[in-house]
C-alpha positions in Angstrom: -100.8 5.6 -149.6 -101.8 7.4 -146.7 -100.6 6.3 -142.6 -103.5 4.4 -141.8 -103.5 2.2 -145.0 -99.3 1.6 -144.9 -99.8 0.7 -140.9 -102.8 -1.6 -141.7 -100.5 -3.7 -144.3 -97.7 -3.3 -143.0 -98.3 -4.2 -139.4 -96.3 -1.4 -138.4 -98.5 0.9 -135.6 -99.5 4.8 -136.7 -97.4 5.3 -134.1 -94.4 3.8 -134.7 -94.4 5.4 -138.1 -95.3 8.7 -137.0 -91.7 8.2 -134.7 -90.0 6.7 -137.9 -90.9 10.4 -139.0 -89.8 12.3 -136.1 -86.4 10.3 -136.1 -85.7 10.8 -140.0 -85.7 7.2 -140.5 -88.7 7.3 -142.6 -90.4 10.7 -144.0 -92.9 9.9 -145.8 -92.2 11.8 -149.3 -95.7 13.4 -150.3 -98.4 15.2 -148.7 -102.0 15.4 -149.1 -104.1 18.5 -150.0 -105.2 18.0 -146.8 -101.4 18.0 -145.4 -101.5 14.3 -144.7 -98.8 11.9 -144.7 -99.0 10.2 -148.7 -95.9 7.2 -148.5 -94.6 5.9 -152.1 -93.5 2.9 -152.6 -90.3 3.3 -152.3 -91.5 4.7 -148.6 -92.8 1.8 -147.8 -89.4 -0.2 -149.2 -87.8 1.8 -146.8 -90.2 0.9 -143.5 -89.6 -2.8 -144.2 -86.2 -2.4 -144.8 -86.0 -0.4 -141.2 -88.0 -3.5 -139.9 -85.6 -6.0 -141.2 -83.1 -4.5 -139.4 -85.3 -4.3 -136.0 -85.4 -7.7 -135.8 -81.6 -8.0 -136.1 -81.9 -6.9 -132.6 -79.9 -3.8 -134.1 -80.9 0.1 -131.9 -82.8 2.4 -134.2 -79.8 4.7 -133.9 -77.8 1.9 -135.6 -80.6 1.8 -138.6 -80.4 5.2 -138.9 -76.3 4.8 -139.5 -76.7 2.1 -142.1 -79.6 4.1 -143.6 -77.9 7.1 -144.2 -74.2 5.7 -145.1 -74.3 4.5 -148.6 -70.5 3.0 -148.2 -71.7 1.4 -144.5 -69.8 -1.7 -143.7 -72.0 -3.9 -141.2 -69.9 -6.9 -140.5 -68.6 -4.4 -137.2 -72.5 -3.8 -136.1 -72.8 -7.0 -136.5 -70.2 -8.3 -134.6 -70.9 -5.9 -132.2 -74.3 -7.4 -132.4 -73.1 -10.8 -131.9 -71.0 -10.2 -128.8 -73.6 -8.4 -127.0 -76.0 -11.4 -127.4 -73.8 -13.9 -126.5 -73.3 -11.6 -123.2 -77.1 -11.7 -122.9 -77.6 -15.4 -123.4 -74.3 -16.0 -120.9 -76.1 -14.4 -118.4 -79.5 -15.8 -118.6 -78.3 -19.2 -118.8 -76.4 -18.2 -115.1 -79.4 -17.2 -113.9 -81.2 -20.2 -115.2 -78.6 -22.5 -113.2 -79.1 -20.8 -110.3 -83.0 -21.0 -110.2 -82.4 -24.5 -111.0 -80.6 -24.3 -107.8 -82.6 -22.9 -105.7 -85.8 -25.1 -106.9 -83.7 -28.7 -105.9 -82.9 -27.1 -102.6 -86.8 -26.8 -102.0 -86.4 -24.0 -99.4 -88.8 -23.6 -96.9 -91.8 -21.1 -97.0 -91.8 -17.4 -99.1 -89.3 -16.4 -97.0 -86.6 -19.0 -97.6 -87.5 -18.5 -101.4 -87.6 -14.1 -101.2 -84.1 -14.2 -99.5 -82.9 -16.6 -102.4 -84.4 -14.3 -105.2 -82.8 -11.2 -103.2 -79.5 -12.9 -103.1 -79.7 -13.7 -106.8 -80.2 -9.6 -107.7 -77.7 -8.6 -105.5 -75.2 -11.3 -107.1 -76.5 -9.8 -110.2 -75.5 -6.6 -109.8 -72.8 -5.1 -111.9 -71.9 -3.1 -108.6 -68.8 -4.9 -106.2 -70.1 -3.4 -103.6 -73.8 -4.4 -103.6 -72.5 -7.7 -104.5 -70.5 -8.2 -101.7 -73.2 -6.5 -99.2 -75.6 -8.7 -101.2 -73.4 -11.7 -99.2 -72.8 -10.1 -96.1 -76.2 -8.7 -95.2 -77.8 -12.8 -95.1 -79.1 -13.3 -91.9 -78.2 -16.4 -89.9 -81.1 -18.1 -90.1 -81.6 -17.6 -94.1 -81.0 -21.1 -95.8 -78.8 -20.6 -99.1 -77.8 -23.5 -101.0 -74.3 -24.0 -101.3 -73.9 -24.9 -104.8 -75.7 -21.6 -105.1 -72.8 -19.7 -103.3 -70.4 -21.8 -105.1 -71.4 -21.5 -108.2 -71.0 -17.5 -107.4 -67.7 -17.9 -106.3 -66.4 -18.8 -109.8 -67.5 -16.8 -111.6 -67.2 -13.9 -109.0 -63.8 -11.1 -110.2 -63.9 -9.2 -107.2 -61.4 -10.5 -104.6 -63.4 -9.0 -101.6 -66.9 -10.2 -102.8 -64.9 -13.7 -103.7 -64.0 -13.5 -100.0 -66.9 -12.8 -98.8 -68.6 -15.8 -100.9 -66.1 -17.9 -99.8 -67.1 -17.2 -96.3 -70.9 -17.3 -96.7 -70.5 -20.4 -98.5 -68.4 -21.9 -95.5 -71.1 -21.0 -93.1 -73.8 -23.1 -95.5 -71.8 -26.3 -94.0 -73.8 -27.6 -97.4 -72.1 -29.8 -99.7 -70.4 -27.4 -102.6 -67.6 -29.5 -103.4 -69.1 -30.9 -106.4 -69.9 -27.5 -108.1 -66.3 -26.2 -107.2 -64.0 -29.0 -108.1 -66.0 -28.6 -111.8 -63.8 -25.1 -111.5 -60.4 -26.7 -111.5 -61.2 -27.9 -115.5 -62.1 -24.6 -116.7 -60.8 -23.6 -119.6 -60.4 -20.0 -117.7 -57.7 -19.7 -116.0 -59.4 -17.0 -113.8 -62.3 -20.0 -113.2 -59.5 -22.4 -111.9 -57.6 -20.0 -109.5 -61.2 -19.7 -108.0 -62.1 -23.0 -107.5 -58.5 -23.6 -105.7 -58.7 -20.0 -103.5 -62.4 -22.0 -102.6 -60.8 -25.8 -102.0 -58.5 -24.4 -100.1 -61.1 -23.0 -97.3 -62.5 -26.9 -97.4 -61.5 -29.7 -95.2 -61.6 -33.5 -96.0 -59.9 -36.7 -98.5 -61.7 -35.2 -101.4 -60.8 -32.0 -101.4 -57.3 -32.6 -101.1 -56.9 -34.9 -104.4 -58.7 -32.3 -106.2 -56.1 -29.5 -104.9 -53.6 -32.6 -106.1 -54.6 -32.8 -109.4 -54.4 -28.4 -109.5 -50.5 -29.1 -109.2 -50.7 -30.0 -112.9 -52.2 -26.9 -113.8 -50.2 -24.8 -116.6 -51.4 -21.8 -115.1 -48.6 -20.9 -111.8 -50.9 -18.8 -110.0 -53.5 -21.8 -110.0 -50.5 -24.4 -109.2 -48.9 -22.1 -106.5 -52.5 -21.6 -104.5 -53.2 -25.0 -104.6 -49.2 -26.1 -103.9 -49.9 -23.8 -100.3 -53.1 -25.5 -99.6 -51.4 -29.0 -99.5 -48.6 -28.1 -97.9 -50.6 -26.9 -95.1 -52.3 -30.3 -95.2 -49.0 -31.8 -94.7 -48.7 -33.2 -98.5 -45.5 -34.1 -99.1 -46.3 -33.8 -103.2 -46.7 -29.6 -102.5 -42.6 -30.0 -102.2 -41.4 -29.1 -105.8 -44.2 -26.5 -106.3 -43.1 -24.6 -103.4 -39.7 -24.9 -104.2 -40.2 -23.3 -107.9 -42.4 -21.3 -105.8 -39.4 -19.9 -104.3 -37.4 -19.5 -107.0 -40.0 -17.6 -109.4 -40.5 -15.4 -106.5 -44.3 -16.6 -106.6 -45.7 -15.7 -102.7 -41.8 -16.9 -102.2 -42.4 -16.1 -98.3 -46.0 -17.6 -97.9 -44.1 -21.2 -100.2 -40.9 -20.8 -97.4 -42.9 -20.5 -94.3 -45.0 -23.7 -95.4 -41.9 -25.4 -95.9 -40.8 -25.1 -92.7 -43.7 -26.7 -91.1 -43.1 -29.6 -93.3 -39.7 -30.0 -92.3 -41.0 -30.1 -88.9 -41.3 -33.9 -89.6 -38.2 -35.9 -89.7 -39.4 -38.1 -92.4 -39.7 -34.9 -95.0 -37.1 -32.8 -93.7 -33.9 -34.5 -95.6 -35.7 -33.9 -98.7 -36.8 -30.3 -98.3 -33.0 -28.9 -97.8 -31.7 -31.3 -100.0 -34.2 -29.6 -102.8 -33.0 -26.0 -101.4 -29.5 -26.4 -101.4 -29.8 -28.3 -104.9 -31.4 -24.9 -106.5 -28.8 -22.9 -104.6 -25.9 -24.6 -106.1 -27.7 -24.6 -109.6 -25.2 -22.6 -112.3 -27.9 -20.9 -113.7 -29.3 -19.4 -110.4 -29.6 -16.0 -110.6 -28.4 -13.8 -107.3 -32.4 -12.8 -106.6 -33.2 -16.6 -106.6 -30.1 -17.4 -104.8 -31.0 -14.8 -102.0 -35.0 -16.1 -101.8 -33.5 -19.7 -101.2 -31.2 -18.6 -98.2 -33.8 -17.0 -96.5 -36.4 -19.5 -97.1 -33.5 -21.8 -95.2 -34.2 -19.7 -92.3 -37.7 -20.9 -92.0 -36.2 -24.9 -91.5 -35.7 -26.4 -88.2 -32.2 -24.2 -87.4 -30.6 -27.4 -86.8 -31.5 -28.6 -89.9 -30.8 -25.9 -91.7 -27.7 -23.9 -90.2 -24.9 -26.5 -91.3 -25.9 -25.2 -95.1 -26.3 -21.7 -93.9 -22.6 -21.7 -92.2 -21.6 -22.7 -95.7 -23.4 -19.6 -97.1 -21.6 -17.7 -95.1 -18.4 -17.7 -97.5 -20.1 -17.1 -100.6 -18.9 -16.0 -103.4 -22.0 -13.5 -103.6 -21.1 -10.8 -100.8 -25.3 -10.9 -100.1 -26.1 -14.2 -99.6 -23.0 -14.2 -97.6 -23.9 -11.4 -95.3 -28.1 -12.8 -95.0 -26.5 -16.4 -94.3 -24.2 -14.7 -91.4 -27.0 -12.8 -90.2 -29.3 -15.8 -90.1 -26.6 -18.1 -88.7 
């Protein structure tokens, strides 16, 4: 069967089998006295097989490997196949949101709705940098919706572009707290720390019973970022966090300084040494720990603190001896 015939029931162009040639996929196996193509049935086999495989979604490099590879296993190529398309479909569906986004904020004129679209390429980019300038370059008077720039913000890696969301999206003075505090019950952990880095650069009632319920968090990162957020708010529930904090060695100095400034008030003070002194005197406290917790005594009220550190200052370790007399 000559080209013009196999493409006409085939469905396949003259073209496309002329490149099927070219690449070795299919040759056609006969010639013409005329030194035409001539395909044979098993030729044509071949095409549709080659076809089958297009559909797949699979490269014609990749047919050409399962073509020529009698013992080709293509559960990997597939798999490969799999992920990839999942990626894909991930990705659109993002972009779906955020048009969705930007169609309920109604923006005002081509303008608002160009600066939008230019945002949403740049956010796009697989490039930190043109991400982040993406942010940065928005002009003051260019509305962007805030769930827009907070639905970037989870699901940005980048800590300077995160920043820099986190900024633009403070700047919106729009209402994001919705799309954020979804964050905090991600199943990634990653997606969670976000949400809390973001709540914490939030003010009001509902943001702070959302940082709350991140205490609970079996993730430490997520419950230590959210445990220095409340403290700062003066929540008294931050306490224990930023006590383990200190322990761990988890931004020990950020969880001793916040202390402090709780124990500024009378009312929490007693409590805050009492939970020091209590991981201090803990048997199991190893001289690292021991050494974070008498420092992090330095950052109480001294006349809170230096009856405990006196006390320190005849330890049995010679270090926490010698930091206690030098704080004292």
């Amino acid at each position: 069967m000559l080209i013009g015939e196999v493409a006409r029931r085939s469905g396949v162009s003259t073209r496309m089998l002329r490149h099927y040639d070219s690449l070795g996929l299919v040759r056609p196996t006969g010639r013409t006295v005329g030194n035409y193509r001539e395909y044979s049935g098993e030729d044509i086999r071949r095409i549709f097989h080659v076809e089958s495989l297009r559909t797949l979604g699979l490269s014609l490099r990749d047919i050409g490997r399962a073509l020529q590879d009698p013992g080709f296993e293509p559960s990997a190529l597939v798999g490969d196949l799999i992920r990839r398309t999942e990626e894909r479909i991930a990705t659109e569906q993002e972009l779906l949101e955020r048009l969705r986004t930007v169609d309920a904020s109604a923006p005002l004129g081509w303008q608002g709705v160009l600066r939008i679209v230019e945002l949403l390429h740049g956010l796009n980019s697989p490039d930190a940098a043109r991400r982040q300038q993406a942010v940065l370059g928005r002009a003051d008077d260019a509305e962007v919706p805030a769930e827009l720039l907070a639905g970037a913000v989870l699901a940005e890696s980048d800590p300077h572009v995160a920043g820099a969301l986190r900024w633009a999206l403070a700047r919106t003075g729009g209402d994001a707290l919705a799309t954020v505090a979804a964050g905090v019950h991600s199943e990634h952990a990653a997606v969670r720390l976000r949400a809390v880095q973001a709540l914490a650069e939030m003010s009001g009632d509902q943001v702070t019973a959302v940082l709350a319920d991140a205490l609970k968090d079996q993730e430490p990162g997520v419950r230590g970022h959210a445990a220095l957020s409340l403290g700062r708010r003066g929540v008294s529930t931050a306490v224990p966090e930023l006590v383990a904090m200190i322990v761990d060695g988890r931004n020990d100095v950020d969880a001793g300084e916040v202390l402090g400034v709780l124990a500024l008030d009378p009312a929490r003070a007693g409590a805050i040494l009492s939970a020091l002194s209590t991981e201090l005197a803990r048997a199991t406290a190893t001289p690292a720990e021991r050494i974070r917790l008498t420092l992090a005594l330095a950052e109480l009220p001294p006349p809170l603190a230096e009856p405990v550190l006196h006390r320190l200052t005849t330890d049995a370790d010679r270090t926490v001896a010698l930091i206690a007399a030098a704080l004292v």
